[in-house]
Wavefront OBJ file of the C-alpha trace (Angstrom):
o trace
v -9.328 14.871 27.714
v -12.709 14.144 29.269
v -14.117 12.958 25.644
v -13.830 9.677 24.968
v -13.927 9.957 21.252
v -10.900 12.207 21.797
v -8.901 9.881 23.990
v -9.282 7.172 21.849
v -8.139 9.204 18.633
v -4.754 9.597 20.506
v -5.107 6.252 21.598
v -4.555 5.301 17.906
v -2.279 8.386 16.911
v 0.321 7.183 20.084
v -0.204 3.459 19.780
v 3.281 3.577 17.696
v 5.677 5.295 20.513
v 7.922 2.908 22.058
v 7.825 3.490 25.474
v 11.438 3.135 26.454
v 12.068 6.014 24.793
v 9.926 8.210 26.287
v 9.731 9.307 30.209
v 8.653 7.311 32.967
v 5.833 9.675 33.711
v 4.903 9.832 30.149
v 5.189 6.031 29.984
v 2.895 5.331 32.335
v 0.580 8.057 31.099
v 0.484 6.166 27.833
v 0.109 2.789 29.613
v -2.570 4.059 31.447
v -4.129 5.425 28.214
v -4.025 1.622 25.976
v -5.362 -0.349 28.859
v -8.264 2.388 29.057
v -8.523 2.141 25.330
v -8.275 -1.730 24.708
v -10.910 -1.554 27.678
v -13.640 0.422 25.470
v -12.751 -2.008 22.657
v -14.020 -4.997 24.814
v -17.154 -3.517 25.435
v -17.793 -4.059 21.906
v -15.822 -7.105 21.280
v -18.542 -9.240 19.631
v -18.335 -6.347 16.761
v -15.974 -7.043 13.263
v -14.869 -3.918 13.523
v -13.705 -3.702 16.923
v -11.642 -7.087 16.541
v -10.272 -5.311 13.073
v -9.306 -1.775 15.091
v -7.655 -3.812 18.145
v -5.538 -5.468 15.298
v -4.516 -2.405 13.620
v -3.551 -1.104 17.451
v -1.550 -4.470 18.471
v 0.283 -4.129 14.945
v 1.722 -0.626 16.171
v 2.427 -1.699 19.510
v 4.446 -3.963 18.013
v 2.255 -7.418 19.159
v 1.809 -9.249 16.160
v 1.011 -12.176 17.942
v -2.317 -10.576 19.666
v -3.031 -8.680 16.534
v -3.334 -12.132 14.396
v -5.438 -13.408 17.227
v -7.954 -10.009 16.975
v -7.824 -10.645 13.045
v -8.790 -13.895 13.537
v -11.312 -13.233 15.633
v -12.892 -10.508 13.014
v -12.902 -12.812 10.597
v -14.914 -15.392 12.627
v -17.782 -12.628 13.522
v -17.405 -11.568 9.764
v -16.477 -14.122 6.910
v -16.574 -11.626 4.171
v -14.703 -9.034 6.107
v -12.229 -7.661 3.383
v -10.310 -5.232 5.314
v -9.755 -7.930 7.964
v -8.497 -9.991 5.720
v -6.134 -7.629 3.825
v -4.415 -6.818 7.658
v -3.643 -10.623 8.172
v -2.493 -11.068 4.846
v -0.191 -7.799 5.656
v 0.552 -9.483 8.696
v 1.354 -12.931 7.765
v 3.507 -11.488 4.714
v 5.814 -9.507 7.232
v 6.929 -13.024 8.751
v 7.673 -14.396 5.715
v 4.427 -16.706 5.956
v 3.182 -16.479 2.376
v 1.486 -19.521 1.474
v -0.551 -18.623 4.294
v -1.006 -14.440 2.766
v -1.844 -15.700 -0.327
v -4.609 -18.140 0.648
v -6.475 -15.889 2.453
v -6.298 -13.480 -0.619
v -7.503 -16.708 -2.836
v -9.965 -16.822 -0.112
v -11.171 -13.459 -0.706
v -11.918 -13.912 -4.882
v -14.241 -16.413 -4.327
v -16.387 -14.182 -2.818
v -15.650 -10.941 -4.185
v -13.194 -11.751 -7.567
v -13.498 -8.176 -8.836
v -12.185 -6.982 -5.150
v -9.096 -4.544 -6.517
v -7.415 -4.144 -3.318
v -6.789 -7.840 -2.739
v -6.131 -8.647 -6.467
v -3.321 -5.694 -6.076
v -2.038 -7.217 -2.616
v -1.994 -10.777 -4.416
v -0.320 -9.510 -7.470
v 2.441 -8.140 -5.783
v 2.827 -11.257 -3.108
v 3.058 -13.017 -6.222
v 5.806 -10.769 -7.585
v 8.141 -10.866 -4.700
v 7.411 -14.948 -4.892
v 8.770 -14.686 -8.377
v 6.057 -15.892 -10.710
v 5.774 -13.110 -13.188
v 3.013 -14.239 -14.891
v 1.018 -14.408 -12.056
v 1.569 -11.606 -11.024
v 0.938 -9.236 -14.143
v -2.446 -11.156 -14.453
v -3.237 -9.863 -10.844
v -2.006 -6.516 -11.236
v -3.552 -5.831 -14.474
v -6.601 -7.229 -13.468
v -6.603 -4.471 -9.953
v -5.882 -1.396 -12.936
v -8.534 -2.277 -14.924
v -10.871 -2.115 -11.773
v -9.651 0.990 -10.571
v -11.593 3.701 -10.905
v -10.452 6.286 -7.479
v -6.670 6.836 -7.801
v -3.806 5.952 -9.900
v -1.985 3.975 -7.657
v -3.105 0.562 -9.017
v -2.449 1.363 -12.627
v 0.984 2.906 -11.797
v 2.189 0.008 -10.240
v 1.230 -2.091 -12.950
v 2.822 -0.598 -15.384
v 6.192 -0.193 -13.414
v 5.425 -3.834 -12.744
v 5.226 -4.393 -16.280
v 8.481 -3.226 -16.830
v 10.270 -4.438 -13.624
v 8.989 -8.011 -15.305
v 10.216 -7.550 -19.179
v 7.637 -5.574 -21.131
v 8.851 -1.951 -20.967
v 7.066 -1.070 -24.193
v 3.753 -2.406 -22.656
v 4.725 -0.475 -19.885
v 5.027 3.060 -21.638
v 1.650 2.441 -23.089
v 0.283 1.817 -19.768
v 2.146 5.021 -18.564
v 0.959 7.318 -21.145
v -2.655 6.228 -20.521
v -2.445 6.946 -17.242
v -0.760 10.379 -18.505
v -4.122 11.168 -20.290
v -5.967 11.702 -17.048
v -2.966 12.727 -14.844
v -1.091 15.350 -17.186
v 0.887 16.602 -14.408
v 1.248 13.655 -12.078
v 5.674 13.733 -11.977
v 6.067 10.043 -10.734
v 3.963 9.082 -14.894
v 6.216 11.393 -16.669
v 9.698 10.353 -14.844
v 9.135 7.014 -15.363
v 8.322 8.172 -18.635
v 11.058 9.779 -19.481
v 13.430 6.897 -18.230
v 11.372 4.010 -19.798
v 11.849 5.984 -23.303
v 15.335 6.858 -22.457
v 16.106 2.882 -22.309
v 14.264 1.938 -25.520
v 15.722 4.544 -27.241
v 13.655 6.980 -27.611
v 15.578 10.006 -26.432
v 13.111 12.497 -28.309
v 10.182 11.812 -25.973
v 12.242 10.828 -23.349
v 13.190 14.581 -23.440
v 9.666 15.857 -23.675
v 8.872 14.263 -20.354
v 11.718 15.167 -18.657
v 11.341 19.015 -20.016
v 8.190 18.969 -18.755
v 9.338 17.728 -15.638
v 11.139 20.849 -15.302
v 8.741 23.126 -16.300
v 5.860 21.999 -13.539
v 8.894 21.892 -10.833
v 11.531 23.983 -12.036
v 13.325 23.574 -8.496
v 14.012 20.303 -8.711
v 17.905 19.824 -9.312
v 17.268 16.061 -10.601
v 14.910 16.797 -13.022
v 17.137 19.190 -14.593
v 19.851 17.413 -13.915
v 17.767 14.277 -16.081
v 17.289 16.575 -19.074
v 21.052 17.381 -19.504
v 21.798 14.262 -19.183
v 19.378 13.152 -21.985
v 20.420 16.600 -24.369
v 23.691 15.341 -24.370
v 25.038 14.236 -28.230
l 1 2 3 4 5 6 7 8 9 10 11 12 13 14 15 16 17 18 19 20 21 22 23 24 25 26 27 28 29 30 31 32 33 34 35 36 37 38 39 40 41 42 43 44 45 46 47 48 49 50 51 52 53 54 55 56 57 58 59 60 61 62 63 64 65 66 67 68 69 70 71 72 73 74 75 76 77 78 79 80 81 82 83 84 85 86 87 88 89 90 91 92 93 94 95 96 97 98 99 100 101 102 103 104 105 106 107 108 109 110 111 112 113 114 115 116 117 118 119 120 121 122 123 124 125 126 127 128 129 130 131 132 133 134 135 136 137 138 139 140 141 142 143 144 145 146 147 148 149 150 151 152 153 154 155 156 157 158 159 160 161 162 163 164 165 166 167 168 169 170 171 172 173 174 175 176 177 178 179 180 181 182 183 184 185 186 187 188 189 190 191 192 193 194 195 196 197 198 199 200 201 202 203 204 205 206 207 208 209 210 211 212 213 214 215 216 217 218 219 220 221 222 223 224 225 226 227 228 229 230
């Protein structure tokens, strides 16, 4: 295409095709295309941004070593560059590196504590590392900041279970239920939270439901025979 802006949008959308599996032509039609594209980047390489979007691009080419570096790099043009540090943290985590993840996280709060996205990220670093209570404080703290989405609360609460407090966990759940009456991943994991504590009458309700907003869905009917048997 003869417009940049356009080029560089499947620039991004392509980055992610491994070239071996394409054709040679095609191959060196895409080749052609990054080294155009990671061209326009240096143009603008003293930007934040431009370091943080030639990261993202190096990650799906598969160059995590040159992706750090561009991280890195954002970072040092930008010391409160969230997003930048989020990536590396990403990054770091998928080579098992995560004393390193978790300080730049810690290095994040001190500027911007009530940042959800990297209390989130930090609370579930902290999960896999296996200090529960660590981890619920970090969670908990990202749901009570969220205000766009679900996807913060929801995770605490299945964290909250996951970690020993299933009956917290329901209350988080039906909360959450209050604003999202017809969101199926609250009410399945309501209906199998209440199924485990016992509580096969709402644990019934929820799955019922379940079947009524998506009547086509085998497993949901399949979870409300299951709990309707004697």
């Amino acid at each position: 295409d003869e417009v940049d802006t356009v080029r560089m949008e499947v620039a991004q959308s392509l980055a992610g095709v491994p070239l071996d599996q394409v054709s040679p032509e095609q191959a060196r039609a895409l080749e052609n295309l990054f080294k155009w594209y990671l061209g326009i980047l240096e143009i603008h390489a003293d930007m934040p941004e431009t370091q943080l979007q030639k990261g993202v691009f190096y990650v799906e080419r598969g160059d995590l070593p040159s992706a750090e570096a561009a991280y890195r790099e954002a970072l040092l043009l930008n010391h409160q560059l969230v997003p930048a540090y989020l990536n590396l943290a990403d990054l770091l985590r998928s080579q098992n590196r995560d004393d390193e993840a978790r300080q730049l996280m810690l290095e994040v709060l001190q500027f911007a504590p009530d940042n959800a996205p990297t209390l989130h990220s930090l609370g579930l670093l902290e999960a896999r590392s296996g200090t529960p209570e660590k981890a619920l404080e970090y969670l908990g703290r990202a749901a009570a900041l969220e205000t766009d989405g679900s996807r913060h609360r929801f995770v605490y609460a299945i964290a909250l279970h996951d970690l020993g407090q299933p009956q917290e966990a329901v209350k988080q759940l039906q909360a959450l239920l209050r604003q999202l009456p017809r969101s199926e991943d609250v009410l399945l994991a309501l209906a199998n939270y209440n199924a485990e504590l016992g509580r096969l009458d709402q644990a019934r309700s929820y799955a019922r439901t379940l079947t009524e907003i998506a009547p086509g869905n085998k497993a949901y009917g399949q979870l409300l025979e299951q709990l309707s048997k004697p």
